[in-house]
PQR file with spaces between the fields and no chain letter, atoms N, CA, C, O and H, PARSE charges and radii, in Angstrom:
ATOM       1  N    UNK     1     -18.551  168.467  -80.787 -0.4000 1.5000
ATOM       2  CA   UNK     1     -18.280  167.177  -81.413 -0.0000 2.0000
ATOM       3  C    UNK     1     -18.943  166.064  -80.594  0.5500 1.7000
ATOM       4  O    UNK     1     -19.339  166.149  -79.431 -0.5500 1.4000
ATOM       5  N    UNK     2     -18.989  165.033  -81.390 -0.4000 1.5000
ATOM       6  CA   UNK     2     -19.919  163.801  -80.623 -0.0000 2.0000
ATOM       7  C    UNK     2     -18.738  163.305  -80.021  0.5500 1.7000
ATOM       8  O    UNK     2     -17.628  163.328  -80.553 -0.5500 1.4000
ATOM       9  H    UNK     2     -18.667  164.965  -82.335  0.4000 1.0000
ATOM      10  N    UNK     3     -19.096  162.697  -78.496 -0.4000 1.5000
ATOM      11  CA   UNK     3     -18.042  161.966  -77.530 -0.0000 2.0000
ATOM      12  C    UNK     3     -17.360  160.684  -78.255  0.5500 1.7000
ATOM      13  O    UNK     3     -17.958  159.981  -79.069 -0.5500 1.4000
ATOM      14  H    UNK     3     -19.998  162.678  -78.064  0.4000 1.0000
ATOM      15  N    UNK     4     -16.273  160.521  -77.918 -0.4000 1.5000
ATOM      16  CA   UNK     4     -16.156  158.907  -78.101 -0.0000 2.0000
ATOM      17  C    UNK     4     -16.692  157.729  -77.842  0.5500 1.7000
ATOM      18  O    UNK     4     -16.293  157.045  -76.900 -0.5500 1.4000
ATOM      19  H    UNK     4     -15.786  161.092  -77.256  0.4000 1.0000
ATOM      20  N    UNK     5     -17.511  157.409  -78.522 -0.4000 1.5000
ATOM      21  CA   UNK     5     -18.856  156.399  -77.488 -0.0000 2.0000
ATOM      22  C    UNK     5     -17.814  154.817  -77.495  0.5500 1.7000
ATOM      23  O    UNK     5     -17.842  153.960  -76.612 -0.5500 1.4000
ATOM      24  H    UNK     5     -17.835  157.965  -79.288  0.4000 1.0000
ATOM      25  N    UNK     6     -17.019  154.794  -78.667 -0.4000 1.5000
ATOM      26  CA   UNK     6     -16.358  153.257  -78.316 -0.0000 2.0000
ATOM      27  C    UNK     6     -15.840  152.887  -79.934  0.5500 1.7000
ATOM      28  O    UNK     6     -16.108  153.639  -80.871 -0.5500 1.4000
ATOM      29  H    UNK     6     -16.997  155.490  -79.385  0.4000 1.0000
ATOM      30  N    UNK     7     -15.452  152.252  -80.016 -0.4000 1.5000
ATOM      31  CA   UNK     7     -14.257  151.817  -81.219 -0.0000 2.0000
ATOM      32  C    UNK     7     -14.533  152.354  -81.817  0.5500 1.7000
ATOM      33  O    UNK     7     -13.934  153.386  -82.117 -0.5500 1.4000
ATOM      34  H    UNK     7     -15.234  151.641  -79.254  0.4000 1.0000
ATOM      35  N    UNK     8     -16.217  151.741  -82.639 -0.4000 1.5000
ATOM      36  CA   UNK     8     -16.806  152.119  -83.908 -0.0000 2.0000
ATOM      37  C    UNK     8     -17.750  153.150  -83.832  0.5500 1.7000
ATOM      38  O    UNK     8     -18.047  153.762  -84.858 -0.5500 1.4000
ATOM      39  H    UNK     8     -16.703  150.902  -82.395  0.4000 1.0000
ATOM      40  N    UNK     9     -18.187  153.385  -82.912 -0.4000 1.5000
ATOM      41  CA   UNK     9     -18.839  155.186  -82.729 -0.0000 2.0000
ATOM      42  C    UNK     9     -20.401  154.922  -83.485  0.5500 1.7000
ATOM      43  O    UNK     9     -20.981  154.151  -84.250 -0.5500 1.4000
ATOM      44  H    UNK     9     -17.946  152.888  -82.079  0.4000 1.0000
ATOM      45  N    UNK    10     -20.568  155.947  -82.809 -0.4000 1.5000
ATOM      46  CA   UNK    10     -22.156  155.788  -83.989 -0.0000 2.0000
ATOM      47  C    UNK    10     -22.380  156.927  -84.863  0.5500 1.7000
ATOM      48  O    UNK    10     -22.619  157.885  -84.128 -0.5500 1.4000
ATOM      49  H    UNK    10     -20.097  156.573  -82.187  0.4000 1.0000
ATOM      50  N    UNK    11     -22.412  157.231  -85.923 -0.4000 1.5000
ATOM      51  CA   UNK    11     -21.887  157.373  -86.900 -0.0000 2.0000
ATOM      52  C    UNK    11     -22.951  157.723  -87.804  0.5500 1.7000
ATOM      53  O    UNK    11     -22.710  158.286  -88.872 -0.5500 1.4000
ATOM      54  H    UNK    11     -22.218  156.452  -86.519  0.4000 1.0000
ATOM      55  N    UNK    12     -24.348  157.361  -87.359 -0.4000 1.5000
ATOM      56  CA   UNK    12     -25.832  157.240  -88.406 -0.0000 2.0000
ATOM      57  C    UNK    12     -26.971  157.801  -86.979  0.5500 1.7000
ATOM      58  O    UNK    12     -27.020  157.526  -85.780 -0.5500 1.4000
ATOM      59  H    UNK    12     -24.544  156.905  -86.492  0.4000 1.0000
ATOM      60  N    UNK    13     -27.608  158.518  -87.716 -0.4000 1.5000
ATOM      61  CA   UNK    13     -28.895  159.052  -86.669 -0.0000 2.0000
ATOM      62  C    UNK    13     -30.075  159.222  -87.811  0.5500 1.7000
ATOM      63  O    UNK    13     -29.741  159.222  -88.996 -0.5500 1.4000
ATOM      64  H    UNK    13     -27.567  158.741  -88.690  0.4000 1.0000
ATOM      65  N    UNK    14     -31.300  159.350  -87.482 -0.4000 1.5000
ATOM      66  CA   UNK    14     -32.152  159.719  -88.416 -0.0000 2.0000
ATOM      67  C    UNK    14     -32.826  161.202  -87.721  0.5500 1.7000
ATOM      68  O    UNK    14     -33.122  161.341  -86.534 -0.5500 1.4000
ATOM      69  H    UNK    14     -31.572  159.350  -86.519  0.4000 1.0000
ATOM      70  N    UNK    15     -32.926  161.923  -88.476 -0.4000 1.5000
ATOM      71  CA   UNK    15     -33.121  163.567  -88.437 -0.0000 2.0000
ATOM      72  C    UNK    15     -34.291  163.633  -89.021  0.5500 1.7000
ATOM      73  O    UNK    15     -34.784  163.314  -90.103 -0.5500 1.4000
ATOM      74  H    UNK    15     -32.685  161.810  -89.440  0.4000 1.0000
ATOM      75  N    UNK    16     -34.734  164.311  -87.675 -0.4000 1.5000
ATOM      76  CA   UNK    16     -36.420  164.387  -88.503 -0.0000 2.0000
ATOM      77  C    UNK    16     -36.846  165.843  -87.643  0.5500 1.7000
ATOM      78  O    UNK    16     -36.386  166.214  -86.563 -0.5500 1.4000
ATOM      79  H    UNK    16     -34.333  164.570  -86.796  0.4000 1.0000
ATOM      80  N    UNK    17     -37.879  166.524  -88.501 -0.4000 1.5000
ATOM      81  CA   UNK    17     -38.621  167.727  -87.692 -0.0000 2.0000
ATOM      82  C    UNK    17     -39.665  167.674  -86.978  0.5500 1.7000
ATOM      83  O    UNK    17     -40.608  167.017  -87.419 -0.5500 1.4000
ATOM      84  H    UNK    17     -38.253  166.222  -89.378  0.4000 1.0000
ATOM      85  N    UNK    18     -39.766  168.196  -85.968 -0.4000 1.5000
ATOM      86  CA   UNK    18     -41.043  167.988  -84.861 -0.0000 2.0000
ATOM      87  C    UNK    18     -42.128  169.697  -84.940  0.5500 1.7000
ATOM      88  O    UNK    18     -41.867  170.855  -85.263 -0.5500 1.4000
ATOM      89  H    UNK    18     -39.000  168.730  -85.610  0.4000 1.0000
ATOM      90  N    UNK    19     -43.357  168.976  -84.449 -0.4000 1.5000
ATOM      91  CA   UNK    19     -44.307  170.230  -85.020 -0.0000 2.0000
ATOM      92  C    UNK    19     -44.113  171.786  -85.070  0.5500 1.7000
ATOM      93  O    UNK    19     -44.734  172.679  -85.646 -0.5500 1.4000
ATOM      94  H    UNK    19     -43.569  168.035  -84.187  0.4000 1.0000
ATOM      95  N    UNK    20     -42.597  171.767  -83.933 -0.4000 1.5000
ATOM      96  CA   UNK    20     -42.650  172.948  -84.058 -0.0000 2.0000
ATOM      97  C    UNK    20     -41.465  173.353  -84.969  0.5500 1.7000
ATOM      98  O    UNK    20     -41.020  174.501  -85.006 -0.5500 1.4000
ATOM      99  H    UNK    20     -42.093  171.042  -83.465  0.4000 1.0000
ATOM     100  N    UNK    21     -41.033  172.413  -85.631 -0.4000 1.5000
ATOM     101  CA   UNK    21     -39.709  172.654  -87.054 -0.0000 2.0000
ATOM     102  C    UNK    21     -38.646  172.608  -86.328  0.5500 1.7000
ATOM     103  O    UNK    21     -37.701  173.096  -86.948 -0.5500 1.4000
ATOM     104  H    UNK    21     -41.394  171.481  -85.601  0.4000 1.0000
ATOM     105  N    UNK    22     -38.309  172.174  -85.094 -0.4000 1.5000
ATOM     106  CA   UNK    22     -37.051  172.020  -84.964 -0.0000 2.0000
ATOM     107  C    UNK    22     -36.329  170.629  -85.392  0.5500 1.7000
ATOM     108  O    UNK    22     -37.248  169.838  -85.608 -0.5500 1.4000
ATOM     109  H    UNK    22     -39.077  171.777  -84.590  0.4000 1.0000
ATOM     110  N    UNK    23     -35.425  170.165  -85.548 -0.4000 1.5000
ATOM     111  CA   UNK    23     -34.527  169.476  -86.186 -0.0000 2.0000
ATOM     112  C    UNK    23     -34.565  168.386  -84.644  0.5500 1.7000
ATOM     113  O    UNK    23     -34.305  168.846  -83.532 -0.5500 1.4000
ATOM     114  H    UNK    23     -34.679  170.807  -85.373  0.4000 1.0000
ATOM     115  N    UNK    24     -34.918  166.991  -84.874 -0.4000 1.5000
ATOM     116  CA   UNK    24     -34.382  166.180  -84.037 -0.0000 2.0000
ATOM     117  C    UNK    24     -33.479  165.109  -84.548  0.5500 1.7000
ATOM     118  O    UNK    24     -33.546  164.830  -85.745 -0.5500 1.4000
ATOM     119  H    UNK    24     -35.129  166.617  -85.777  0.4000 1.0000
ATOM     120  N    UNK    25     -32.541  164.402  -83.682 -0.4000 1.5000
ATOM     121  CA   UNK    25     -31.782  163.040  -84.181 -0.0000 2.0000
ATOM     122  C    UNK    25     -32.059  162.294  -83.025  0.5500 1.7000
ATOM     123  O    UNK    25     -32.199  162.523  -81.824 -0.5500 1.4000
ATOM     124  H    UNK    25     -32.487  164.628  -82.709  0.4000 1.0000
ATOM     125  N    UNK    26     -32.108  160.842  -84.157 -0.4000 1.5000
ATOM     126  CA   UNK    26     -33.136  159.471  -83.099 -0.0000 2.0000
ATOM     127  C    UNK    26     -31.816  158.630  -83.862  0.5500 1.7000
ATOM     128  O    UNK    26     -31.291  158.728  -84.971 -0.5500 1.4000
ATOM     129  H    UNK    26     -31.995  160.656  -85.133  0.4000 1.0000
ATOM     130  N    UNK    27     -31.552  157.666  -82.529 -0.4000 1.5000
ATOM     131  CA   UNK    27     -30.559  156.369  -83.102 -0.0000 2.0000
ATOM     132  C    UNK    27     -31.502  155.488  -84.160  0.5500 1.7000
ATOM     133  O    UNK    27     -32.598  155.051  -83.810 -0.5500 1.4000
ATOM     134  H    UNK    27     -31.979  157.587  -81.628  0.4000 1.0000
ATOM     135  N    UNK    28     -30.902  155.261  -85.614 -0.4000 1.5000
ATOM     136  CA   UNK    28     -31.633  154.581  -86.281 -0.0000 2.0000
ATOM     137  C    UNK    28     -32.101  153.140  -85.689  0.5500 1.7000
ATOM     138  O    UNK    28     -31.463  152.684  -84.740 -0.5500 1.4000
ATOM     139  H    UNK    28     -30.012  155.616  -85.898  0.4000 1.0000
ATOM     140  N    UNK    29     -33.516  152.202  -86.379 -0.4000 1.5000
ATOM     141  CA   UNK    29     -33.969  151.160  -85.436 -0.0000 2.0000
ATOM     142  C    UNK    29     -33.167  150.084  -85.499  0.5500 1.7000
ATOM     143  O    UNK    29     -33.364  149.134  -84.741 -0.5500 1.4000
ATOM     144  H    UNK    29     -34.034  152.572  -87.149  0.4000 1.0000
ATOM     145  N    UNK    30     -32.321  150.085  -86.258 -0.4000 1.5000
ATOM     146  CA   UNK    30     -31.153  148.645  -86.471 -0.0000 2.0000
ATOM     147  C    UNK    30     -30.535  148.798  -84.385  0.5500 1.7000
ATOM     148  O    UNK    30     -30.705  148.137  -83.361 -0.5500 1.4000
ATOM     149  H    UNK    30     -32.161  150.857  -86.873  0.4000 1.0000
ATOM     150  N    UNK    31     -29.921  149.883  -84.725 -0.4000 1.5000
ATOM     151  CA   UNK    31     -29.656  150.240  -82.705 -0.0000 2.0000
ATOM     152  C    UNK    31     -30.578  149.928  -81.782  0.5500 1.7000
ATOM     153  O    UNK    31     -30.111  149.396  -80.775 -0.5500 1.4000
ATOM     154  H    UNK    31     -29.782  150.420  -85.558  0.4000 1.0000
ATOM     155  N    UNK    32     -31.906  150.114  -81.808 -0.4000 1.5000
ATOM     156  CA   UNK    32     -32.723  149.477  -81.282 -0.0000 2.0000
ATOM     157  C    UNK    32     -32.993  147.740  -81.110  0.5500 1.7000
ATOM     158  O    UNK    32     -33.192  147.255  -79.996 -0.5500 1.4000
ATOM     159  H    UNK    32     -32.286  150.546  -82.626  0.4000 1.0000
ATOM     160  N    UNK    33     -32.973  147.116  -82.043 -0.4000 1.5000
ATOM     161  CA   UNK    33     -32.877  145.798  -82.160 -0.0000 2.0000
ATOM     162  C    UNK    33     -31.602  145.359  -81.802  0.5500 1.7000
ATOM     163  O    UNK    33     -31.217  144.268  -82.224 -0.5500 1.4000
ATOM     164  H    UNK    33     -32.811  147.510  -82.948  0.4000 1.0000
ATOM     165  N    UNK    34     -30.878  146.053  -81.075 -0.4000 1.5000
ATOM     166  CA   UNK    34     -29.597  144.972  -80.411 -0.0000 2.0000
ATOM     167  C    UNK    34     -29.688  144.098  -79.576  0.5500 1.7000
ATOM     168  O    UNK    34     -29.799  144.585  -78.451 -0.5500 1.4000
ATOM     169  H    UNK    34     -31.191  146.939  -80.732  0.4000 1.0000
ATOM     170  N    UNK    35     -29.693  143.363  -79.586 -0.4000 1.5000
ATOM     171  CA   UNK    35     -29.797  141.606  -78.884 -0.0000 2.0000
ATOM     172  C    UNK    35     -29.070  142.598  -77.154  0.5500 1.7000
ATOM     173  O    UNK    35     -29.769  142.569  -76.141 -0.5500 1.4000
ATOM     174  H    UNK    35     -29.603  142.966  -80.499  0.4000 1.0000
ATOM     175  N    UNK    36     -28.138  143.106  -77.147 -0.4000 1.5000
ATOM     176  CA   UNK    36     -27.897  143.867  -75.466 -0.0000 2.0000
ATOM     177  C    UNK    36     -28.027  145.109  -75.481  0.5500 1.7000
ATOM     178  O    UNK    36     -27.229  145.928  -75.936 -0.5500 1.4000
ATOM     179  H    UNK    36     -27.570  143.129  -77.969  0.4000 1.0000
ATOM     180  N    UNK    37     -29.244  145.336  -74.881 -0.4000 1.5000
ATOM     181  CA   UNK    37     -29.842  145.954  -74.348 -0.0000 2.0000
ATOM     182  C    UNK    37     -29.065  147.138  -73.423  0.5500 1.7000
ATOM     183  O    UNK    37     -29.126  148.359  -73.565 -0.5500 1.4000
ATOM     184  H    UNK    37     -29.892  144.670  -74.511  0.4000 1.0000
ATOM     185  N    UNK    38     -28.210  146.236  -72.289 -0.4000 1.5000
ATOM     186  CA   UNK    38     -27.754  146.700  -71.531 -0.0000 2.0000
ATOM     187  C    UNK    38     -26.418  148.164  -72.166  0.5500 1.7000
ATOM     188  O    UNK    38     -26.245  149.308  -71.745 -0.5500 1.4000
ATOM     189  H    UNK    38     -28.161  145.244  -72.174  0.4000 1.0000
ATOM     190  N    UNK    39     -25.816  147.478  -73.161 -0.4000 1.5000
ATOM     191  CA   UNK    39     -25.109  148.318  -73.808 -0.0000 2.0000
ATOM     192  C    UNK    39     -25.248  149.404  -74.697  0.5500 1.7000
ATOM     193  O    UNK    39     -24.416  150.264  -74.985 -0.5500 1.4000
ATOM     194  H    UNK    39     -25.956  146.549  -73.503  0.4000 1.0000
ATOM     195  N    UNK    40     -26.561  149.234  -75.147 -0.4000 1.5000
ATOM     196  CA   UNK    40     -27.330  150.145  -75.718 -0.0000 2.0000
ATOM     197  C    UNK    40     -27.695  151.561  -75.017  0.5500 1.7000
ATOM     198  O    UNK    40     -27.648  152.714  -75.445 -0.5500 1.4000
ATOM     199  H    UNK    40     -27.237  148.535  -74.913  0.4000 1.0000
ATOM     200  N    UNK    41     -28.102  150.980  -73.691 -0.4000 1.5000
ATOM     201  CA   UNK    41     -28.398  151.869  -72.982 -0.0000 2.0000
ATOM     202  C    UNK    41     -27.234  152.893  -72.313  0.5500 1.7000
ATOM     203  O    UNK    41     -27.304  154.094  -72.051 -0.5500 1.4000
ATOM     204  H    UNK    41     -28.140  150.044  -73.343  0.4000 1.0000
ATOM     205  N    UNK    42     -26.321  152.087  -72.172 -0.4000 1.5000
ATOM     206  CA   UNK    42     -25.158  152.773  -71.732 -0.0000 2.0000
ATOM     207  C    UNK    42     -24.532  154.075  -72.673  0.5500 1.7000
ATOM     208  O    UNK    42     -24.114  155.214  -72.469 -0.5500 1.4000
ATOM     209  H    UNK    42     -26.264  151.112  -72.384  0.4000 1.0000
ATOM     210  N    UNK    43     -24.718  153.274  -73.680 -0.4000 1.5000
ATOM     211  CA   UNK    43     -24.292  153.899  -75.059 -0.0000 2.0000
ATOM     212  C    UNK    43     -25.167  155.440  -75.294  0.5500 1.7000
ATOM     213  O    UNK    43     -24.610  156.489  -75.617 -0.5500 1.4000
ATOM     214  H    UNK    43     -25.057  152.348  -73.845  0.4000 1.0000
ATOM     215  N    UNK    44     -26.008  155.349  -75.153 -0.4000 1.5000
ATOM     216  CA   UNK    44     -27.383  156.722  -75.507 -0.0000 2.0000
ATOM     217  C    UNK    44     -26.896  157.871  -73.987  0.5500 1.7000
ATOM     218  O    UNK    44     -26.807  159.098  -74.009 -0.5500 1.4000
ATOM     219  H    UNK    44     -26.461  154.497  -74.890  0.4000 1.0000
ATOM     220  N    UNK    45     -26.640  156.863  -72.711 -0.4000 1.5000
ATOM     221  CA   UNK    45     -26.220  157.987  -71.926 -0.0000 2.0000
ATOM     222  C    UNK    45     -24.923  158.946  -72.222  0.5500 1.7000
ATOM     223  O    UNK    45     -24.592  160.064  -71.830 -0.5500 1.4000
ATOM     224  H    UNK    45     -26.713  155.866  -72.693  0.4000 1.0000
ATOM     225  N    UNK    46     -24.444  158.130  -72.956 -0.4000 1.5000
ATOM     226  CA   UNK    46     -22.842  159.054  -73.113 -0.0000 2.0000
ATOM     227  C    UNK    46     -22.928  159.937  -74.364  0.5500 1.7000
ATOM     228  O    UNK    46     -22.018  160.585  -74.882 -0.5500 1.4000
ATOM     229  H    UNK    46     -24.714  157.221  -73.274  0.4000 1.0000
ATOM     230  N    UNK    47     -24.202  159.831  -74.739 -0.4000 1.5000
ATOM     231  CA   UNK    47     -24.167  160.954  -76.042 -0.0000 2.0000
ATOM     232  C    UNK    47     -24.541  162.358  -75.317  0.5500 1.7000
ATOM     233  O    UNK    47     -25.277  162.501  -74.340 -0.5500 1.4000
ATOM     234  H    UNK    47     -24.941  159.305  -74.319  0.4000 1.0000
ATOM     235  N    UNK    48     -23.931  163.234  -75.955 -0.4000 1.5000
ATOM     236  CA   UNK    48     -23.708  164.429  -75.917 -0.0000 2.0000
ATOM     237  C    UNK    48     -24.919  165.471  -76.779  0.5500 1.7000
ATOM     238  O    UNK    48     -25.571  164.952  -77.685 -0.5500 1.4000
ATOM     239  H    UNK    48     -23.333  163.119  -76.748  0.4000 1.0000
ATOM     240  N    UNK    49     -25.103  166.666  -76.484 -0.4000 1.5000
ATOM     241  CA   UNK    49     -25.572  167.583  -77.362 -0.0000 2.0000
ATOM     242  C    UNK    49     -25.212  167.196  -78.736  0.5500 1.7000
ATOM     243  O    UNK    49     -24.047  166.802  -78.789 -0.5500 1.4000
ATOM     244  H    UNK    49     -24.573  167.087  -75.748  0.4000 1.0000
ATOM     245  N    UNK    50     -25.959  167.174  -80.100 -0.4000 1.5000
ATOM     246  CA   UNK    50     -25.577  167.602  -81.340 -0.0000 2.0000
ATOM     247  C    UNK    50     -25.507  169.032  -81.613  0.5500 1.7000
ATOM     248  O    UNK    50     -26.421  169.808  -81.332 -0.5500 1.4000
ATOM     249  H    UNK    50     -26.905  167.493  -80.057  0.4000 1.0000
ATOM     250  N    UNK    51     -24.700  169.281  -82.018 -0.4000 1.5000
ATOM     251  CA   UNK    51     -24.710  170.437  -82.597 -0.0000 2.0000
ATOM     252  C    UNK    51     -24.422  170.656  -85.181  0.5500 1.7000
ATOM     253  O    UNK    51     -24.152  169.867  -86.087 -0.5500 1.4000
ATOM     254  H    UNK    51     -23.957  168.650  -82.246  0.4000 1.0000
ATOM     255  N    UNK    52     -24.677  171.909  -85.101 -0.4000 1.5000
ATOM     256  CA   UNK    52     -24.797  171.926  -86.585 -0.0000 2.0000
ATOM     257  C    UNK    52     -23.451  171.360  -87.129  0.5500 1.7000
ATOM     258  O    UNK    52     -23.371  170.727  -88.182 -0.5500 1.4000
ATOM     259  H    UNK    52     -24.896  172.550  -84.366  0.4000 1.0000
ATOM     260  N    UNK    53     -22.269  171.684  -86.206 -0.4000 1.5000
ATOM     261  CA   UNK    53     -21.100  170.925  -86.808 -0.0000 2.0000
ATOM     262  C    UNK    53     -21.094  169.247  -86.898  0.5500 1.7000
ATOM     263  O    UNK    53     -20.662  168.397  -87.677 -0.5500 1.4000
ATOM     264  H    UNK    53     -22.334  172.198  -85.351  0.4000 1.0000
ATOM     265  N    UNK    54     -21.556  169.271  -86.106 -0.4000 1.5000
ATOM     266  CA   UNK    54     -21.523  167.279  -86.365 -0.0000 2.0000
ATOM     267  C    UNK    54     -22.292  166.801  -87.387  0.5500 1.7000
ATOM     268  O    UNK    54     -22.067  165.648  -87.757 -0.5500 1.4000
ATOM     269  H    UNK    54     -21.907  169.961  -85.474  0.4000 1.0000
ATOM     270  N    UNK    55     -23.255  167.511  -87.989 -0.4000 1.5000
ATOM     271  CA   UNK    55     -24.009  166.437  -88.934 -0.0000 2.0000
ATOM     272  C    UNK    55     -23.552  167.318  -90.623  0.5500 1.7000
ATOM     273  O    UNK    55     -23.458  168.458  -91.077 -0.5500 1.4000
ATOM     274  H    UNK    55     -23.438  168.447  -87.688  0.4000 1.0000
ATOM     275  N    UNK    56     -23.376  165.820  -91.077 -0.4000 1.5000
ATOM     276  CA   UNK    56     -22.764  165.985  -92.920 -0.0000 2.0000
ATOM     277  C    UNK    56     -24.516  165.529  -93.040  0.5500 1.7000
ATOM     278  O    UNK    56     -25.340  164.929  -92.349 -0.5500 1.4000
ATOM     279  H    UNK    56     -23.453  164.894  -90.708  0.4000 1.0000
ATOM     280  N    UNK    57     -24.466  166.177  -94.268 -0.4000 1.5000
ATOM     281  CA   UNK    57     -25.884  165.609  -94.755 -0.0000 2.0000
ATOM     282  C    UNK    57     -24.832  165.431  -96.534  0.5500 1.7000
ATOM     283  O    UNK    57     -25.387  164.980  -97.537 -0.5500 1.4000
ATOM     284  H    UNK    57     -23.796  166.665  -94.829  0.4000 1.0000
């Protein structure tokens, strides 16, 4: 399961395949454009492995 990152959690990733077909997840770019930075960053360290149970498609 994904950690508790903080109230509202993050909740949205974008899933995409890399050349060799494996399955990646990237924080969508709205997360990127956060005015703090600093929290952002904090935020990406406390994420955890995904695994197949965490993602609903």
């Amino acid at each position: 399961m994904l950690p508790n990152l903080n109230k509202q959690g993050i909740k949205e990733f974008v899933v995409e395949t890399n050349q060799m077909g494996r399955l990646l997840a990237r924080l969508p770019e709205h997360y990127w454009n956060q005015s703090n930075k600093k929290l952002l960053a904090e935020t990406i360290k406390k994420l955890d492995n995904i695994t197949v149970d965490d993602i609903d498609i």
